[in-house]
PDB file with SEQRES, HELIX, SHEET and CRYST1 records, atoms N, CA, C and O in Angstrom:
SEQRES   1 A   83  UNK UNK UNK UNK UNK UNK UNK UNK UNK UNK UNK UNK UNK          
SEQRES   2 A   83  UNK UNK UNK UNK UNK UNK UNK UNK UNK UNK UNK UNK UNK          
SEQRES   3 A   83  UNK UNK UNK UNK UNK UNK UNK UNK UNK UNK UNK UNK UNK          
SEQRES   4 A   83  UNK UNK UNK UNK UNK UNK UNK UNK UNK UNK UNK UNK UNK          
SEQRES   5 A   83  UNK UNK UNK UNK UNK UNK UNK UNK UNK UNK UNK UNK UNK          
SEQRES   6 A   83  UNK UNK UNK UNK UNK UNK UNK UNK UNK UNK UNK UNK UNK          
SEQRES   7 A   83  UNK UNK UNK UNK UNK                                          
HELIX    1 AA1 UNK A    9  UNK A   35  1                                  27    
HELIX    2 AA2 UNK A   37  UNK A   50  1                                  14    
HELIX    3 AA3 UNK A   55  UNK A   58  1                                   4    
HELIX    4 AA4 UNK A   60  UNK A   82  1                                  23    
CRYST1    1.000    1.000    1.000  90.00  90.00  90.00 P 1           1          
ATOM      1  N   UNK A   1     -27.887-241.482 -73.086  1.00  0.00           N  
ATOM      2  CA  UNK A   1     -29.002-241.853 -72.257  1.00  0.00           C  
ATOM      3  C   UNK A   1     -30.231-242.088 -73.151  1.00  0.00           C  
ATOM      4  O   UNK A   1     -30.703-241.122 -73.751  1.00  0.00           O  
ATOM      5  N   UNK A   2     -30.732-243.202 -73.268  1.00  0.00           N  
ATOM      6  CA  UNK A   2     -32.461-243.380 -73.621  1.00  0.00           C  
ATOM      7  C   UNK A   2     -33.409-243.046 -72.828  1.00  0.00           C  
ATOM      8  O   UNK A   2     -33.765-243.364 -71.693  1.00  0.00           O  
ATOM      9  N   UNK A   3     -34.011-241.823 -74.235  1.00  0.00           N  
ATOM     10  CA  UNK A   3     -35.514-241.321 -73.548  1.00  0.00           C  
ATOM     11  C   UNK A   3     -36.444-242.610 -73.940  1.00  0.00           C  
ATOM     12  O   UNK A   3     -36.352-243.467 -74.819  1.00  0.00           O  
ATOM     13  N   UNK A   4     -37.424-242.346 -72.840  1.00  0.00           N  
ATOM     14  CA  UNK A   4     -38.760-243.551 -72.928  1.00  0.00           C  
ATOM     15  C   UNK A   4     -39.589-242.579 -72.847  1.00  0.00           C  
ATOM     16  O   UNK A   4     -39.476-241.556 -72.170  1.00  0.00           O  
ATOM     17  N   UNK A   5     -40.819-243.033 -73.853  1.00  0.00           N  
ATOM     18  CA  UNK A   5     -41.459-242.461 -74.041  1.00  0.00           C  
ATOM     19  C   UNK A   5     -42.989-243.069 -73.561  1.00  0.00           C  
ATOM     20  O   UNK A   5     -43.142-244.182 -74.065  1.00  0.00           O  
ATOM     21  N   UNK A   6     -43.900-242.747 -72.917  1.00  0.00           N  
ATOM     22  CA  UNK A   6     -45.228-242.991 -72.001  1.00  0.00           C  
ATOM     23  C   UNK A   6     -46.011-242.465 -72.899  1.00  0.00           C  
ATOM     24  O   UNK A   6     -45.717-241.425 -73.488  1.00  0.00           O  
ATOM     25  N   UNK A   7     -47.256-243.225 -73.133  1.00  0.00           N  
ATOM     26  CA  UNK A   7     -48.633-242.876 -73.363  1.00  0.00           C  
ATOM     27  C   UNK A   7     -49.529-243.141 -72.675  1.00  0.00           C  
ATOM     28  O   UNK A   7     -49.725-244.166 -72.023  1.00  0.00           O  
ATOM     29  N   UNK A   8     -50.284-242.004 -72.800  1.00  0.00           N  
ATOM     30  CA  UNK A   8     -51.735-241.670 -71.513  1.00  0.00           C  
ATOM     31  C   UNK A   8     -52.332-242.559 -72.399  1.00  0.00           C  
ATOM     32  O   UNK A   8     -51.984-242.939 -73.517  1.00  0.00           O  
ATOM     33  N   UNK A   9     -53.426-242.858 -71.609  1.00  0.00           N  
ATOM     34  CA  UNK A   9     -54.792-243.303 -72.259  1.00  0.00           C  
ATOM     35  C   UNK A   9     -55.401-242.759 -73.627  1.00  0.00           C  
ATOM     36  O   UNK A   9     -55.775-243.301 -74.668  1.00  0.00           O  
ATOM     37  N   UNK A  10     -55.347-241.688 -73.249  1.00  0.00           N  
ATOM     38  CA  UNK A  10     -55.548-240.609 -73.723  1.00  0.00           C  
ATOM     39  C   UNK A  10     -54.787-240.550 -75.569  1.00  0.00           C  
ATOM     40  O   UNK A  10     -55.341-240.656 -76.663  1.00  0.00           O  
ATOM     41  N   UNK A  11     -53.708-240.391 -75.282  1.00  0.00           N  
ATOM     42  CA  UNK A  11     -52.397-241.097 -76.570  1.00  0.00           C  
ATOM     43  C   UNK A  11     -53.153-242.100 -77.041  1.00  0.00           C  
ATOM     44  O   UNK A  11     -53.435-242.130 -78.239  1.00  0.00           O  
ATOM     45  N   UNK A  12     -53.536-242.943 -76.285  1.00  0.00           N  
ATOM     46  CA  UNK A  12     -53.504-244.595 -77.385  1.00  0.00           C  
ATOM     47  C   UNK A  12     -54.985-244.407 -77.973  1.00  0.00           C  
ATOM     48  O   UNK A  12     -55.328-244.939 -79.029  1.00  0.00           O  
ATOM     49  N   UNK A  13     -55.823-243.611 -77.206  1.00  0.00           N  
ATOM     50  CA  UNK A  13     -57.188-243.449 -78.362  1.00  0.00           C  
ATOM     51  C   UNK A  13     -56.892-242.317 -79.687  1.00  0.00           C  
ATOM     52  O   UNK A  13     -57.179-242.621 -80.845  1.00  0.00           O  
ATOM     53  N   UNK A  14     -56.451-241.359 -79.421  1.00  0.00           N  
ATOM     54  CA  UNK A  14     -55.857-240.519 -80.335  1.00  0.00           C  
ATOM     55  C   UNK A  14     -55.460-241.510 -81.614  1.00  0.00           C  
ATOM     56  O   UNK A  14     -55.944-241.532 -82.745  1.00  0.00           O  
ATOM     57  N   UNK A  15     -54.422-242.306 -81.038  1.00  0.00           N  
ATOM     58  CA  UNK A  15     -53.519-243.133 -82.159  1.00  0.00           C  
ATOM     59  C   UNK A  15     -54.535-244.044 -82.652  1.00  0.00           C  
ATOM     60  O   UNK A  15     -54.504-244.426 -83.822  1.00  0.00           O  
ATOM     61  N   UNK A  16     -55.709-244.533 -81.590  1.00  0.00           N  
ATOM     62  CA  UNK A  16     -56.392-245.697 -82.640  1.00  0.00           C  
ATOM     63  C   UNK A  16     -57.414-244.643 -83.085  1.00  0.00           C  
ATOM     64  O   UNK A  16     -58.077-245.298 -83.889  1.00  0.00           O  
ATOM     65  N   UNK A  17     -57.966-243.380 -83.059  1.00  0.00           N  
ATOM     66  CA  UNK A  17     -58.804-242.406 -83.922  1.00  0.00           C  
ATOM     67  C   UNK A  17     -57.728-242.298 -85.237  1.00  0.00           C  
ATOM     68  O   UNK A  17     -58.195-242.628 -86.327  1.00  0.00           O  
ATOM     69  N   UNK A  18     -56.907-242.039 -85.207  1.00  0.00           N  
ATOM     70  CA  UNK A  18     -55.562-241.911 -86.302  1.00  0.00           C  
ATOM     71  C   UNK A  18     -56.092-242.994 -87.178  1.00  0.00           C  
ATOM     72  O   UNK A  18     -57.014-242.781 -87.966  1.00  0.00           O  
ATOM     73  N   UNK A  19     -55.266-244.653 -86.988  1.00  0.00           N  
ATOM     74  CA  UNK A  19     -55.866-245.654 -87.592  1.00  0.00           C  
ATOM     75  C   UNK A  19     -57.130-246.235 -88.271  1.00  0.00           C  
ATOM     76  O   UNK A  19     -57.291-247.056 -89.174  1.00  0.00           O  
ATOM     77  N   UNK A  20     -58.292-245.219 -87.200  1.00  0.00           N  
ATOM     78  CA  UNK A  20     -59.365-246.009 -87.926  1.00  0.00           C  
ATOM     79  C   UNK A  20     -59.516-244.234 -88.980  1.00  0.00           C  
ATOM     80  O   UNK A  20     -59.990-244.459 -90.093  1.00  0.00           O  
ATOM     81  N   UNK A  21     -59.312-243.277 -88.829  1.00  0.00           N  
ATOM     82  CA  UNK A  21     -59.679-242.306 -89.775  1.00  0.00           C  
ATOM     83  C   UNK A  21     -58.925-242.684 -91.093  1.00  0.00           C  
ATOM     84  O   UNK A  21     -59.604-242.819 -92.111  1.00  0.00           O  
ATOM     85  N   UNK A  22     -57.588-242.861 -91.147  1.00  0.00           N  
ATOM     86  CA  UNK A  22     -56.860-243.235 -92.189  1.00  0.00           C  
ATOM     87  C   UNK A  22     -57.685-244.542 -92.992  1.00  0.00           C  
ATOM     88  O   UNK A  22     -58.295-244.341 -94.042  1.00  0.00           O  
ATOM     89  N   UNK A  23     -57.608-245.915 -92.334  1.00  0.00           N  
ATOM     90  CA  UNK A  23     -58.403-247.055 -92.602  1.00  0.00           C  
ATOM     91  C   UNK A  23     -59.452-246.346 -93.175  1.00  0.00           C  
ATOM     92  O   UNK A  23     -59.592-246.388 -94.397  1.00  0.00           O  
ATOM     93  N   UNK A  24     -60.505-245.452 -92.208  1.00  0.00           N  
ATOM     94  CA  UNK A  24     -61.925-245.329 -93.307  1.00  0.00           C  
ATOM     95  C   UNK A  24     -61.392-244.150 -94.829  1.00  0.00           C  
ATOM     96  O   UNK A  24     -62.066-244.163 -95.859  1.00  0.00           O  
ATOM     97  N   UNK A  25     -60.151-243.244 -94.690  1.00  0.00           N  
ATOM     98  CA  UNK A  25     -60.234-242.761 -95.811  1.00  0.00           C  
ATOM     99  C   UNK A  25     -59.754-243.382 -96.843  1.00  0.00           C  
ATOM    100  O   UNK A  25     -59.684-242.800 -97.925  1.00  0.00           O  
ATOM    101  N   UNK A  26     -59.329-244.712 -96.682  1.00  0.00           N  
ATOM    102  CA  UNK A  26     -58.186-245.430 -97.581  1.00  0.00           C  
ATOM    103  C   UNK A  26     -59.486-246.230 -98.303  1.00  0.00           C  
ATOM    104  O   UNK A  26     -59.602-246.545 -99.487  1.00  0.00           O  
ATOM    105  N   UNK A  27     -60.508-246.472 -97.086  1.00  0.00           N  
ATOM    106  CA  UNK A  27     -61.896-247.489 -97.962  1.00  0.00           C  
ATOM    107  C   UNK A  27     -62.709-246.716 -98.368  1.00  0.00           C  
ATOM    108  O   UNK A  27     -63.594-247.277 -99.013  1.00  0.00           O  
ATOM    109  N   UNK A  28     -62.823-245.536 -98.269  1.00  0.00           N  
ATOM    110  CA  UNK A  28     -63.850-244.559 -99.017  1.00  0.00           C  
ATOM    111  C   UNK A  28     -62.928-244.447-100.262  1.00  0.00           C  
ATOM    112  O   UNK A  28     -63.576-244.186-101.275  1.00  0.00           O  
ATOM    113  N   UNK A  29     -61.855-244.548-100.421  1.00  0.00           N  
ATOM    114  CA  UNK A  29     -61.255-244.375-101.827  1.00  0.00           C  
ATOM    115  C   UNK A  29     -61.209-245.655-102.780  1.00  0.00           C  
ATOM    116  O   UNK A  29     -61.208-245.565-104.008  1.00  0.00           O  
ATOM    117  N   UNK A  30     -61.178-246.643-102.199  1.00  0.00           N  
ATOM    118  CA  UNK A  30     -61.626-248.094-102.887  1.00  0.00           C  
ATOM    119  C   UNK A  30     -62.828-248.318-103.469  1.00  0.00           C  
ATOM    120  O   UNK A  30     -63.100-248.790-104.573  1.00  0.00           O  
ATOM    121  N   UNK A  31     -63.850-247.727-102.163  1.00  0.00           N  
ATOM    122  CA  UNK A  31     -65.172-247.566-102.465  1.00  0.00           C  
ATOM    123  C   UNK A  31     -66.026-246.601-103.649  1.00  0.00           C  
ATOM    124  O   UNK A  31     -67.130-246.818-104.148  1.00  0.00           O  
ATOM    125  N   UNK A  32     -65.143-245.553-103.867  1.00  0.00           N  
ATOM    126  CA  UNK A  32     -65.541-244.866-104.889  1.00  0.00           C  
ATOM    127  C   UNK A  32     -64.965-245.540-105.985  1.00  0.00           C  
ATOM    128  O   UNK A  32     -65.674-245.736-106.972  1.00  0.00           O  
ATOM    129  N   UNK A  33     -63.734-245.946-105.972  1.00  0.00           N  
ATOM    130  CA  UNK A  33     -63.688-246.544-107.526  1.00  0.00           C  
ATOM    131  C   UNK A  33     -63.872-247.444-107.254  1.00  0.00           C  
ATOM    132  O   UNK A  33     -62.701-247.826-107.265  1.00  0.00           O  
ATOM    133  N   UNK A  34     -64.773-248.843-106.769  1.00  0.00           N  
ATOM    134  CA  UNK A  34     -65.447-249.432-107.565  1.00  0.00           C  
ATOM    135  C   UNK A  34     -67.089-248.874-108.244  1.00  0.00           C  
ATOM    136  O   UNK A  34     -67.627-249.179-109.309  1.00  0.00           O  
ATOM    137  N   UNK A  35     -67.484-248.106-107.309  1.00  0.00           N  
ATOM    138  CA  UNK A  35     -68.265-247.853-108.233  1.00  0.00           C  
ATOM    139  C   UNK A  35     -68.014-246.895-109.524  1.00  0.00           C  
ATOM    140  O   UNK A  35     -69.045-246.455-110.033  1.00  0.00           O  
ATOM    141  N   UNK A  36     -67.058-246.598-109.986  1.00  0.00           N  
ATOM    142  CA  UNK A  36     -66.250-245.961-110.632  1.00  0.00           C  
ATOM    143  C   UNK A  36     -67.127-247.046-111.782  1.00  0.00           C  
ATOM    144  O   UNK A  36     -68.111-247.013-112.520  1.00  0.00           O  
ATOM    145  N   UNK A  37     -65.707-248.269-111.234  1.00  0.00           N  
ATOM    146  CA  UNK A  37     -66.006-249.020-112.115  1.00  0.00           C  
ATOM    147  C   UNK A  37     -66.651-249.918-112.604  1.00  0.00           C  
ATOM    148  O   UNK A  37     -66.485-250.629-113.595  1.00  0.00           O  
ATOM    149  N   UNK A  38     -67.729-249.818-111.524  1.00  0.00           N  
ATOM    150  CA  UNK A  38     -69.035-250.595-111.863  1.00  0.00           C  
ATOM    151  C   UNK A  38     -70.029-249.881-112.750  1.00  0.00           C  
ATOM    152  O   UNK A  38     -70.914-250.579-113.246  1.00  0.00           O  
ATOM    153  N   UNK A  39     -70.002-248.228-113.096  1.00  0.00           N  
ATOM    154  CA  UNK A  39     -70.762-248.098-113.626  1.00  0.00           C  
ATOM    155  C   UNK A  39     -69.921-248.609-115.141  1.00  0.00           C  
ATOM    156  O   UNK A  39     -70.407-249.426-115.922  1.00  0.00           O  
ATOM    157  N   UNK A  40     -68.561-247.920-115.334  1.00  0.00           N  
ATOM    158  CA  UNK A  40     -68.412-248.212-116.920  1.00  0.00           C  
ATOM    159  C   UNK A  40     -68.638-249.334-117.222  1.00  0.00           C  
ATOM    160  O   UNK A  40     -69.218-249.533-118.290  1.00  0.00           O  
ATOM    161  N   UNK A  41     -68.077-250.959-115.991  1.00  0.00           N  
ATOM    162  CA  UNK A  41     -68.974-251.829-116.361  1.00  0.00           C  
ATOM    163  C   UNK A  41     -70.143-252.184-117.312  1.00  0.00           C  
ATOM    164  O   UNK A  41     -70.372-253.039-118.168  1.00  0.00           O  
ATOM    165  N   UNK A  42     -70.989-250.760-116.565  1.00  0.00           N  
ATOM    166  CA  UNK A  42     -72.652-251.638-117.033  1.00  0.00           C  
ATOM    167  C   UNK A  42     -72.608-250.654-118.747  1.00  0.00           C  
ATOM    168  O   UNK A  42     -72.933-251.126-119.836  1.00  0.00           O  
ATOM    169  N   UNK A  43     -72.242-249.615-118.549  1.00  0.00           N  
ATOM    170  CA  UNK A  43     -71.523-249.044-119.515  1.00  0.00           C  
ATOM    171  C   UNK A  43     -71.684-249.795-121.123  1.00  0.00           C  
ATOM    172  O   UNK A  43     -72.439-249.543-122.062  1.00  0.00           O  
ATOM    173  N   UNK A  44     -70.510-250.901-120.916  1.00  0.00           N  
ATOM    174  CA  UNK A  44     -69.935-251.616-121.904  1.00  0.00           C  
ATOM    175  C   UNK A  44     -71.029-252.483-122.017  1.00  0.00           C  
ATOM    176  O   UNK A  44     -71.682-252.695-123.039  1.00  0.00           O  
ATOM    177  N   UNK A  45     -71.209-253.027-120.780  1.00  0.00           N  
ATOM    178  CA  UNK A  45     -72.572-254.160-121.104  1.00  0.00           C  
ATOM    179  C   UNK A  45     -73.878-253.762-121.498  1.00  0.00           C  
ATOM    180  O   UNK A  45     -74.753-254.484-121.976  1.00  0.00           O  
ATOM    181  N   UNK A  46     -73.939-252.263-121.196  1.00  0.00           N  
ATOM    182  CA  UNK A  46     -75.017-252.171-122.333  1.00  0.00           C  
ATOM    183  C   UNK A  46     -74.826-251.956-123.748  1.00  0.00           C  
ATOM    184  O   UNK A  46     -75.684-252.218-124.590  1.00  0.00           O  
ATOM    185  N   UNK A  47     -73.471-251.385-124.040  1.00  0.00           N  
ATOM    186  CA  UNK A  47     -73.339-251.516-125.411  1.00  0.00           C  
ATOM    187  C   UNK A  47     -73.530-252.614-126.211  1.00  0.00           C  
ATOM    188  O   UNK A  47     -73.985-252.541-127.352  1.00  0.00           O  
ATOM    189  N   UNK A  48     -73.085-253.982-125.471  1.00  0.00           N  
ATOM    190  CA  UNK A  48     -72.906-255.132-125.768  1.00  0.00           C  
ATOM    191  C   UNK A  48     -74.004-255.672-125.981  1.00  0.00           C  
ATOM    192  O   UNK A  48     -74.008-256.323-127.026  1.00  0.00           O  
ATOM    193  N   UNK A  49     -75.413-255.673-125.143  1.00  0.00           N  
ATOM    194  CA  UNK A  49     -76.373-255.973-125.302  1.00  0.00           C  
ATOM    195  C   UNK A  49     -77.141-255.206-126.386  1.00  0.00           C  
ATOM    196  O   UNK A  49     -78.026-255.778-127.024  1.00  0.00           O  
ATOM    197  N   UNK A  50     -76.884-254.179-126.563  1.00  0.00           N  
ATOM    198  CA  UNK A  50     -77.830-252.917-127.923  1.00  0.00           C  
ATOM    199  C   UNK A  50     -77.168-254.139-129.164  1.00  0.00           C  
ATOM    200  O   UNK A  50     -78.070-254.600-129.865  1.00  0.00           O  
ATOM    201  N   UNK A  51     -75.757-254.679-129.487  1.00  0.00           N  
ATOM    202  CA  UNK A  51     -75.111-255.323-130.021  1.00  0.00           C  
ATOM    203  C   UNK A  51     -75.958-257.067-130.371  1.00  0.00           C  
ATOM    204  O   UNK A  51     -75.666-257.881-131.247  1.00  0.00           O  
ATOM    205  N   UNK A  52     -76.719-257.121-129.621  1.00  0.00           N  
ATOM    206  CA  UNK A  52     -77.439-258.626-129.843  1.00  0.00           C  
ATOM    207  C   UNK A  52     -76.769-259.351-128.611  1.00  0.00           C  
ATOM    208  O   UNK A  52     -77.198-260.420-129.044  1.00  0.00           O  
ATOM    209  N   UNK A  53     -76.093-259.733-127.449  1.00  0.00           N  
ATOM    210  CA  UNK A  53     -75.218-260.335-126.277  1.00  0.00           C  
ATOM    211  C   UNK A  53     -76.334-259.901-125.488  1.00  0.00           C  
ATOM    212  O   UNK A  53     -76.034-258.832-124.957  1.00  0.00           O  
ATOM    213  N   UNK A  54     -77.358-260.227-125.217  1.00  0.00           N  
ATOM    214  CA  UNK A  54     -78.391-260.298-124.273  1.00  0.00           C  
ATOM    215  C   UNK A  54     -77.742-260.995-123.085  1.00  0.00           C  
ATOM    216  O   UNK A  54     -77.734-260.547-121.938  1.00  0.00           O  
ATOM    217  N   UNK A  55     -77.070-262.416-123.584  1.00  0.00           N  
ATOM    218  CA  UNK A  55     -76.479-263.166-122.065  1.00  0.00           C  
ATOM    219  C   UNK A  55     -75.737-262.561-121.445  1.00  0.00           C  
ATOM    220  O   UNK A  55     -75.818-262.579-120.217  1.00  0.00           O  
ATOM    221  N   UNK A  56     -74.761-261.822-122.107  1.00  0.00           N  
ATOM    222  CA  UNK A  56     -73.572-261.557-121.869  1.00  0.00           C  
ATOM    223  C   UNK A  56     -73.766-260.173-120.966  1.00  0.00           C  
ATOM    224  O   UNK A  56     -72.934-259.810-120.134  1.00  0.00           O  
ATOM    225  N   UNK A  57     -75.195-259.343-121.308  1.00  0.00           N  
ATOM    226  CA  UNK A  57     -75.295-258.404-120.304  1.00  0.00           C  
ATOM    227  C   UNK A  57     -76.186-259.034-119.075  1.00  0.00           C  
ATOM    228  O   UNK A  57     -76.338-258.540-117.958  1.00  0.00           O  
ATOM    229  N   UNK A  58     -76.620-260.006-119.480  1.00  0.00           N  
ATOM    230  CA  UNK A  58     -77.535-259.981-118.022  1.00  0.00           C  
ATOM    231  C   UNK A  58     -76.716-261.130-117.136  1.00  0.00           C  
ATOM    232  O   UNK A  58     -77.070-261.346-115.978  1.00  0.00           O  
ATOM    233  N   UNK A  59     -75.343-262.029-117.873  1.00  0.00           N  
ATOM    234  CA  UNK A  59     -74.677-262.242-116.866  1.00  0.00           C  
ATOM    235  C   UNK A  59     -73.402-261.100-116.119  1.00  0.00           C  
ATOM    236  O   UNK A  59     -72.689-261.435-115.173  1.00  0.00           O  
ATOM    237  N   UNK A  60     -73.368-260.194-116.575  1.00  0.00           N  
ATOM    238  CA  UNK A  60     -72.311-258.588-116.269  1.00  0.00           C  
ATOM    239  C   UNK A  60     -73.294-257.949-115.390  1.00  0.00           C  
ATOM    240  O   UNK A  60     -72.944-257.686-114.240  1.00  0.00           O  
ATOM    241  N   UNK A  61     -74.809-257.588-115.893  1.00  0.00           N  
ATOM    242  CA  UNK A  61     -75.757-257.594-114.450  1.00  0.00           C  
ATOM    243  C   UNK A  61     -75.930-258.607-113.155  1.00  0.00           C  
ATOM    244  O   UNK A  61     -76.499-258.215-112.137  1.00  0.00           O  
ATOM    245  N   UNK A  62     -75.446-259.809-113.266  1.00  0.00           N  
ATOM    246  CA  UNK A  62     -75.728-260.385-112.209  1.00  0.00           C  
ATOM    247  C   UNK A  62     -74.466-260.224-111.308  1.00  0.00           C  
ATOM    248  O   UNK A  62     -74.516-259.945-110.110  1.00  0.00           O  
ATOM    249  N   UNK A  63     -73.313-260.437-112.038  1.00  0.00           N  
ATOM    250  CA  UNK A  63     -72.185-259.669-111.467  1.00  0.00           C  
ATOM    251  C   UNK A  63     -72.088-258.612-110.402  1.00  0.00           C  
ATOM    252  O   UNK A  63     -71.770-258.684-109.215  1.00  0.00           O  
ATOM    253  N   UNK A  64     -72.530-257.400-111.330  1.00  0.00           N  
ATOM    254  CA  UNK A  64     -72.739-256.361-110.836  1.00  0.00           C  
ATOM    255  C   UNK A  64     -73.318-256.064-109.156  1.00  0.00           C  
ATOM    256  O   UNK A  64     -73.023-255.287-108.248  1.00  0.00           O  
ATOM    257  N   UNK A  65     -74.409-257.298-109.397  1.00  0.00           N  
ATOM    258  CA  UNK A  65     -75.532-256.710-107.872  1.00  0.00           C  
ATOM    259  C   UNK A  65     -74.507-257.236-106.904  1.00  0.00           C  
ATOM    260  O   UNK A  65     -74.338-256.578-105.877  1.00  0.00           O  
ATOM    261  N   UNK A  66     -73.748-258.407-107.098  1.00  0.00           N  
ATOM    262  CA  UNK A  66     -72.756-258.495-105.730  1.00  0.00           C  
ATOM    263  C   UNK A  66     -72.233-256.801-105.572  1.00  0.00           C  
ATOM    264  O   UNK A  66     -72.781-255.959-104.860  1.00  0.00           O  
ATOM    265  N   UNK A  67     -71.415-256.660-106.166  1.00  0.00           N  
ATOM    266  CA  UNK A  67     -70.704-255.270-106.441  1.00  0.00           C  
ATOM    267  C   UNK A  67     -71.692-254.323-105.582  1.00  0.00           C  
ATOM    268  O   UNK A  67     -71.407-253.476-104.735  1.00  0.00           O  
ATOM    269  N   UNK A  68     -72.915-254.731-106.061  1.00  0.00           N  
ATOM    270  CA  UNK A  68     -73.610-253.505-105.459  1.00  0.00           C  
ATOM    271  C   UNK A  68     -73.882-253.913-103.720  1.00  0.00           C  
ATOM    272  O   UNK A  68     -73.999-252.983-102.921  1.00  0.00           O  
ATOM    273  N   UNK A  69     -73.962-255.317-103.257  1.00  0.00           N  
ATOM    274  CA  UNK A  69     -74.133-255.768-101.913  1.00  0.00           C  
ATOM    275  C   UNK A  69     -73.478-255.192-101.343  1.00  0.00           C  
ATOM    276  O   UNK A  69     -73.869-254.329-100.556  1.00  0.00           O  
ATOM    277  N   UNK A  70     -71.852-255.579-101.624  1.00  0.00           N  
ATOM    278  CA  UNK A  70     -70.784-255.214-101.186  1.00  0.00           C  
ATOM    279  C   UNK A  70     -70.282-253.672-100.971  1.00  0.00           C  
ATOM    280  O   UNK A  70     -69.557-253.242-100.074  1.00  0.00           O  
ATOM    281  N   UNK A  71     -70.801-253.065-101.912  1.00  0.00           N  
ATOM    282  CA  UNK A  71     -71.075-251.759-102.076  1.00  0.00           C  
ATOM    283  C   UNK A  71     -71.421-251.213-100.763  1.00  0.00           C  
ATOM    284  O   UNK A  71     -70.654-250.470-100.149  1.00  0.00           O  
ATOM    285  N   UNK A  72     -72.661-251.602-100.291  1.00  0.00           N  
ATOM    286  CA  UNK A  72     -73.351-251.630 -99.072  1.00  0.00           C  
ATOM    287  C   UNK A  72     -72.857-252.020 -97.590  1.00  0.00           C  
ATOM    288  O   UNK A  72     -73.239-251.583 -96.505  1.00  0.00           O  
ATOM    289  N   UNK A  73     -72.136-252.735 -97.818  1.00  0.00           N  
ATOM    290  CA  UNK A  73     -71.227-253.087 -96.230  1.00  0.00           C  
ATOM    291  C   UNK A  73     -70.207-252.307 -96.300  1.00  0.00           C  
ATOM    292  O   UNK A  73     -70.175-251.577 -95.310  1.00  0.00           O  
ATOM    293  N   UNK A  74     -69.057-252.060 -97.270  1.00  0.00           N  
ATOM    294  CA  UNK A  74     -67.838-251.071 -97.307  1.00  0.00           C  
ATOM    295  C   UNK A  74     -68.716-249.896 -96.447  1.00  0.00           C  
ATOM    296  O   UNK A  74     -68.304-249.559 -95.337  1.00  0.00           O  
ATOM    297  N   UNK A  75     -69.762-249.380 -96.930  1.00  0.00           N  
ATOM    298  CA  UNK A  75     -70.321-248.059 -96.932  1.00  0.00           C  
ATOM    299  C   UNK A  75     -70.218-248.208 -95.580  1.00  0.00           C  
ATOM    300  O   UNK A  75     -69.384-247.500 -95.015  1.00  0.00           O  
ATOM    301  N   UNK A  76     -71.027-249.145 -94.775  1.00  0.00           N  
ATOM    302  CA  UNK A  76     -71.494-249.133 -93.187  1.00  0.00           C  
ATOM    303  C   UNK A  76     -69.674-249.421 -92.731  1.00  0.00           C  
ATOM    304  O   UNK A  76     -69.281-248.465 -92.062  1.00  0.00           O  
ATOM    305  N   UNK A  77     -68.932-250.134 -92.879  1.00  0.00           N  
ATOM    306  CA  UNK A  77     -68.016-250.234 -92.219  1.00  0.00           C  
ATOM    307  C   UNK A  77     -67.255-248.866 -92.063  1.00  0.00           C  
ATOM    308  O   UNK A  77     -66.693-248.655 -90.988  1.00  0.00           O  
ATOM    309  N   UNK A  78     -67.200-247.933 -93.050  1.00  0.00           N  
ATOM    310  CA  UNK A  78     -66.886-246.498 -93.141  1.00  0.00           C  
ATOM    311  C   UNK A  78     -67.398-245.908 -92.371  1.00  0.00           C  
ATOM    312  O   UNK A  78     -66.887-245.188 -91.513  1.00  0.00           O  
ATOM    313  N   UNK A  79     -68.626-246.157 -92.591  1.00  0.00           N  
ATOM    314  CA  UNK A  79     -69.715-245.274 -90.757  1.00  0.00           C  
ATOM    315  C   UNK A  79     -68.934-245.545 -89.752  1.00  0.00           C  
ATOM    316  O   UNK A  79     -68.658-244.604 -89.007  1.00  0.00           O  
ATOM    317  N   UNK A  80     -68.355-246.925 -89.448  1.00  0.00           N  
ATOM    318  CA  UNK A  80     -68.429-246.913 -88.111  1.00  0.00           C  
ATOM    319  C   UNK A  80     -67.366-246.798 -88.024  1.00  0.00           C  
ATOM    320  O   UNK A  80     -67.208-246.530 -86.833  1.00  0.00           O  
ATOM    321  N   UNK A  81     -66.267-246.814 -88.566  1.00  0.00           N  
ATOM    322  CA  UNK A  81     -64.795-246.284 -88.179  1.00  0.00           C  
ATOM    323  C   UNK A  81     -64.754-244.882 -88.190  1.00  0.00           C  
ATOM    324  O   UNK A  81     -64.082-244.402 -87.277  1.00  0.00           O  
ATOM    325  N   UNK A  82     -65.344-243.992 -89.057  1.00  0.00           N  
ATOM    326  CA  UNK A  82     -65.738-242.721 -88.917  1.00  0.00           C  
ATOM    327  C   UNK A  82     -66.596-242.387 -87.298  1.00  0.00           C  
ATOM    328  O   UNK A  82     -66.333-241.248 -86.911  1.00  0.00           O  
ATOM    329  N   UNK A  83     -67.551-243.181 -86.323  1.00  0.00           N  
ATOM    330  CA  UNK A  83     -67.617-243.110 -85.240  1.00  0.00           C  
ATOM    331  C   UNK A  83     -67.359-242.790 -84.222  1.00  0.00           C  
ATOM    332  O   UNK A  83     -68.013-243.199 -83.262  1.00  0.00           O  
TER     333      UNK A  83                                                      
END                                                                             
């Protein structure tokens, strides 16, 4: 005999609290390493620049500020699945 199995209302918010908690802990872990790796980034590019590569750091800084935009929306999208 097949059991069937019913979900309350109740069930299917549970399961989408499930989804979005997992989802926001999976992007809080993306989110930390990039800035992980945005700082060694700037890191290297400042070595590079102490080195005489002036371009070469202030095009790795221009880089960077996307990184950092983006930085900024991951963050809020985490808020609100955390919600």
């Amino acid at each position: 005999m097949e059991k069937r199995f019913t979900l309350t209302p109740s069930d299917l918010q549970s399961l989408h609290m499930d989804k979005a908690t997992t989802t926001a802990d999976a992007l809080e872990l993306l989110h930390l390493n990039q800035i992980a790796i945005r700082a060694a980034i700037e890191e290297v590019s400042t070595w590079v620049r102490q080195r005489g590569s002036t371009n070469v750091h202030d095009n790795v800084m221009t880089a960077l500020q996307v990184l950092d935009t983006n930085a900024g929306a991951i963050g809020s999208a985490i808020e609100r699945l955390r919600d």
